[in-house]
C-alpha positions, 0 to 999 in steps of 0.5 A, a space after each residue: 440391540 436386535 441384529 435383525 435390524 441390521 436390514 438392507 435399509 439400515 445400510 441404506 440409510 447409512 449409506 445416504 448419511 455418509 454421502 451427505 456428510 460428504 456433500 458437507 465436507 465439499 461445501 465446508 471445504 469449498 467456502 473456505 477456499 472460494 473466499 480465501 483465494 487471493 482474488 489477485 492471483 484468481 485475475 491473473 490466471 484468468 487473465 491467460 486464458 484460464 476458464 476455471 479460474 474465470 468461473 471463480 471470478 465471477 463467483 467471488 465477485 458476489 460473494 454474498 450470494 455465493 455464501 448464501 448457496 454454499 450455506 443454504 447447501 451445507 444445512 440441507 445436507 447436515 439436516 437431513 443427515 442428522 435427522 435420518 441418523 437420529 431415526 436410525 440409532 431410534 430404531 436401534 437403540 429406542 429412546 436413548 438414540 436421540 442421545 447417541 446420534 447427537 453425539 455420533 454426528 457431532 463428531 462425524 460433521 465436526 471432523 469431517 465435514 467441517 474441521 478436516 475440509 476447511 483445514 484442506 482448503 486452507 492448505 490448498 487453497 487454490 486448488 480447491 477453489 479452481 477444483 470446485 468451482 463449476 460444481 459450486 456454481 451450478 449449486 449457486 445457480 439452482 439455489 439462487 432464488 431461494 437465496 435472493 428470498 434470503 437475503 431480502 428477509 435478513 435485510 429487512 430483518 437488519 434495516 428494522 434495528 437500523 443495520 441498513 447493507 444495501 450501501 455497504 463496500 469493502 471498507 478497505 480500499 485496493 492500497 490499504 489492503 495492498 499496504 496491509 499484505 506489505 506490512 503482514 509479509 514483512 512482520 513474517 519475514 517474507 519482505 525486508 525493511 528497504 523492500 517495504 520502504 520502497 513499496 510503501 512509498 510508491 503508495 504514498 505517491 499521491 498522498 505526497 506533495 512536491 513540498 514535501 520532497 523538492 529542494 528548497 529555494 535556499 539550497 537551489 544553485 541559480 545563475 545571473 543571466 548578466 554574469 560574464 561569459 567566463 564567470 557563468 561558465 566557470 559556475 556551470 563547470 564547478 556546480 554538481 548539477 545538469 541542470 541549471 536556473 537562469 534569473 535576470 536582475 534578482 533571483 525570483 525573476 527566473 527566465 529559464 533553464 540552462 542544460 550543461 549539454 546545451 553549452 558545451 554544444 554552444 561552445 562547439 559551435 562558437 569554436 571556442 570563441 567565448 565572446 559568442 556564446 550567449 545563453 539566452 539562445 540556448 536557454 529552455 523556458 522554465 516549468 513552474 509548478 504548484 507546491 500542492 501537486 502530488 507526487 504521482 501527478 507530477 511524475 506523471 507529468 515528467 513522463 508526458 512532457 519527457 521532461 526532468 526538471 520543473 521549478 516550484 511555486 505557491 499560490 502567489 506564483 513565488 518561487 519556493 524550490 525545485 523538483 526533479 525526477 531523480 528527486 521522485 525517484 529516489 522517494 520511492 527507491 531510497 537515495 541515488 547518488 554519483 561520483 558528482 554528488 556532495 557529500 552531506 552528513 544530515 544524519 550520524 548515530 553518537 556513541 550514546 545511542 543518540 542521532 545528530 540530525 541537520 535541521 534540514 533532514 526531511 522526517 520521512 526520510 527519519 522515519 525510513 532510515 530508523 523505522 521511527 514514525 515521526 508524524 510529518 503532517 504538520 512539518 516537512 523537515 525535523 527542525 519545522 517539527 521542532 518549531 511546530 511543537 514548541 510553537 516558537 523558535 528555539 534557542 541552542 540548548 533548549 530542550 524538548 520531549 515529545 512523540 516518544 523522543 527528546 530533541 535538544 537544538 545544538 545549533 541555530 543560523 539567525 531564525 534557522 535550527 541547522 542541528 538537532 540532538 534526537 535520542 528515542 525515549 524508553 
């Protein structure tokens, strides 16, 4: 190796190299961070005012370009360095060079411009998005034409093996990918069960019916509108509930709704008198509401009615349960008892690891309390999954395995399975 080759043009040419293995680094840095930035918090920052982060926006809204510049960039720089680094090390080192300078801008553009920028952008990835964003868009900008020629002949290229990108969209909706971050950050310990549970569910909130969660007409309290006096307020004061269906003659003849408040206002008014009172003046008109209504459209109802509290019909207008806002509310935040509540034991954990469960206990709420995953498409309750996979009505004792679980009928009312024994098969 000749020292005199080591020339003002020797330094030069190094020189340019280092710069464009520069230039590399910032273009590998800087797609790293634009597409890993949480397009969320971009919005919000944007959202106060922030200008940087409203160029980011608008970078990552079309992110197919913005890789196309960054890209086009990248193999420009990393070209025309390797090429001038080979040109070097042939003037230094003849015929052998070509092996040398491959060798030496692996390592130079691996570590440098690849592997130490992308682990950067990684580390600070919001920084570095924001930081770089007016530098990658005036690149964008100047190589937007030659990139639209690009993406025209990958196109073409793609259509003629029947790949057809002009329709593709993100195959994830916003709530799978929202569910996705929910799932990630409690597998890492970021969130706990009740928190994901409750964040789930309010997702779940349009793919939810009133069916699933309205308190079926078998449990429903309901008073004869032509009960007397005393005994219809005898049954107000010892029912745990505000609220109160009101039917004439048979109970699906359902004429209103009674509010306790409304009657204690009554009984005011009539001055203690009870040979007054008449409950058809204070009475509301009841609110009769399909089965099929998602829970986020019933909610939504609630809140544009002001109301708390409707009644739940099928398609031949019968009537099947009720629903409530408390009854919504505690599917998204779990169970919202007071001092006025009943007591029901629907769930209990035996000694031998099984669960007693009432065949009333819905499978959403199984699956919530237990992180089991019971499927719940076909049934609403436990019992009317056991009925549903043994395609009959079982009798007490009779025993079954499936979905990973062995259930044994313990008690059964008329065509009613009232208890299950569950236990989570190995």
């Amino acid at each position: 190796m000749d020292a005199g080759l080591f020339t003002t043009e020797f330094w030069i040419t190094t020189g340019i190299i280092f710069v464009l293995l520069l230039l590399s680094g910032l273009f590998s840095g800087s797609e790293t961070a634009l597409t890993a930035a949480s397009k969320a918090r971009i919005h919000q920052l944007a959202k106060g005012g922030d200008k940087r982060a409203k160029r980011v926006s608008r970078l990552i809204d079309d992110k197919e370009r913005l890789i196309g510049a960054i890209l086009l960039g990248n193999n420009l720089v990393n070209i025309l360095a390797s090429a001038l680094a080979t040109s070097l090390f042939l003037n230094l080192m003849g015929d052998d060079g070509v092996f040398y300078a491959t060798a030496v801008m692996t390592a130079l553009v691996l570590i440098f411009a690849e592997v130490l920028p992308k682990s950067y952008a990684i580390a600070h990835t919001e920084t570095m998005a924001l930081t770089m964003a007016r530098v990658i868009g005036f690149v964008v900008f100047i190589f937007a034409p030659i990139v639209s020629v690009v993406q025209k002949i990958v196109r073409i290229t793609l259509k003629i093996f029947g790949v057809d990108t002009s329709e593709i969209d993100n195959p994830l909706s916003a709530q799978e990918e929202i569910r996705g971050a929910i799932d990630l950050h409690r597998h890492e310990g970021g969130i706990v069960k009740e928190d994901q549970h409750m964040l789930g569910s309010i997702l779940d909130l349009e793919e939810v019916t009133i069916e699933d969660v309205m308190l079926h007409r078998k449990s429903m309290q309901m008073l004869d509108l032509n009960m007397p006096t005393d005994d219809l307020i005898a049954a107000i004061v010892r029912s745990p509930y505000t609220r109160l269906p009101l039917y004439d003659g048979e109970p699906e003849n359902i004429v209103g709704v009674l509010h306790v408040k409304d009657v204690l206002r009554a009984i005011r008014r009539a001055g203690g008198q009870m040979h007054r009172f008449n409950a058809k003046r204070i009475m509301t008109k009841p609110w009769f509401v399909p089965e099929t209504t998602s829970l986020k459209e019933q909610l939504n109802a609630f809140l544009e009615r002001k109301s708390h509290f409707a009644l739940v019909v099928d398609e031949y207008g019968d009537i099947q349960g009720l629903i409530t806002l408390e009854d919504i509310l505690e599917e998204i935040v779990g169970d919202i008892t007071d001092e006025h509540d009943f007591e029901v034991p629907g769930v209990s954990t035996l000694a031998d690891n099984s669960v007693q469960v009432e065949g009333s206990v819905t499978i959403r709420d199984l699956n919530r309390m237990f992180d089991w995953h019971l499927p719940d498409d076909e049934a609403t309750t436990i019992a009317g999954l056991v009925i549903y996979e043994a395609e009959s009505i079982p009798i007490v004792g009779k025993k079954y395995s499936f979905h990973g679980f062995r259930f044994e009928v313990t008690a059964r009312n008329k065509n009613q399975i009232t208890s299950i024994r569950m236990r989570k098969l190995k």
